[in-house]
N, C-alpha and C positions, 0 to 999 in steps of 0.2 A: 504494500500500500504506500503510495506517496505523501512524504510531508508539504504539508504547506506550510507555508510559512511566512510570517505578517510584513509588509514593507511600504516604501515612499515612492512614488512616482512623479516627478516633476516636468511640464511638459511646457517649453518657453522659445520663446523667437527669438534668433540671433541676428542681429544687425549687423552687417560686416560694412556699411558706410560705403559702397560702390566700388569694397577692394576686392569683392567678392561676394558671390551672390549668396545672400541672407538665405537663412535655414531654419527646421526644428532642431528642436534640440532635447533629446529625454532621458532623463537620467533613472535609476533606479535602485532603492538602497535599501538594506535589510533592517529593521530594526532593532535585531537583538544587537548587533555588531556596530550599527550605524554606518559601515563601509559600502561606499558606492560599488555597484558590482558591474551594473550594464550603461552604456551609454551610447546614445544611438543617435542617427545624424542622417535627416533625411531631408530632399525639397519640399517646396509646399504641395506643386501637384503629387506628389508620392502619400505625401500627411493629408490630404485632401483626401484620394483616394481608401487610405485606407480609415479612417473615422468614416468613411460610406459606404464599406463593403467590403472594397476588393480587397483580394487576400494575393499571395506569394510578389511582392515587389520586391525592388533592391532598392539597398537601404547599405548606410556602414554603421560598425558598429566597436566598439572594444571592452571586451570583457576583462577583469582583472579582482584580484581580492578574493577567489571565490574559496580559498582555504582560511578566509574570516569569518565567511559565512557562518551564524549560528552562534558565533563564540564573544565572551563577552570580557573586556579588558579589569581585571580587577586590580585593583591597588591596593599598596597597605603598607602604613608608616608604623615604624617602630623604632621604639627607643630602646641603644644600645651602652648600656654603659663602658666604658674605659679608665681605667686608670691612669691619675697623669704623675707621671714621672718629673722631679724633679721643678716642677708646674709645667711639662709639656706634653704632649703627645705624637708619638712617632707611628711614621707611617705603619711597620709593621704589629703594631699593637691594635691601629685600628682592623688591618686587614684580618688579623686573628677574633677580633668579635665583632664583625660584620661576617666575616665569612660563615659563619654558623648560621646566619640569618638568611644568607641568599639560595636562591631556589636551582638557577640554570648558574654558578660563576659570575 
């Protein structure tokens, strides 16, 4: 069975000021993750077309992010104590308790 799964669609005019000919423009984002995934770029007679039916046009597009999909960036601060030496603290002292604390290095 397929998951679905909840997301944004944003669908906007681009002006390109007569350097090039203005387009749609739609983007599409997951909302667990909030990473843009799909983005797609088409004329107006293309976006015309298809908001009125027709189906299989060419159209461009670029996918990317799709191994964020679903996942959600968590964070988390922690306080680490250290001892200071002679009132300082050396680098390798921190890295002995921090390193306890980190996940990946």
């Amino acid at each position: 069975m397929k998951k679905l799964r909840k997301g944004d669609i944003s669908i906007g005019r681009v002006s390109c000021g007569g350097q090039e000919p203005d387009y749609i423009h739609m983007e599409i984002e997951d909302n667990t993750s909030r990473v843009t995934f799909l983005e797609i770029k088409m004329d107006f007679e293309t976006f015309a077309k298809v908001i009125t039916g027709q189906s299989s046009l060419p159209i461009e597009f670029e996918v990317r992010n799709l191994d964020k999909i679903g996942k959600r960036f968590e964070h988390k601060t922690e306080e680490v104590p250290v001892a200071l030496t002679n009132g300082f603290i050396d680098d390798d002292q921190i890295d002995a308790a921090v390193g306890y604390h980190e996940m990946d290095g």
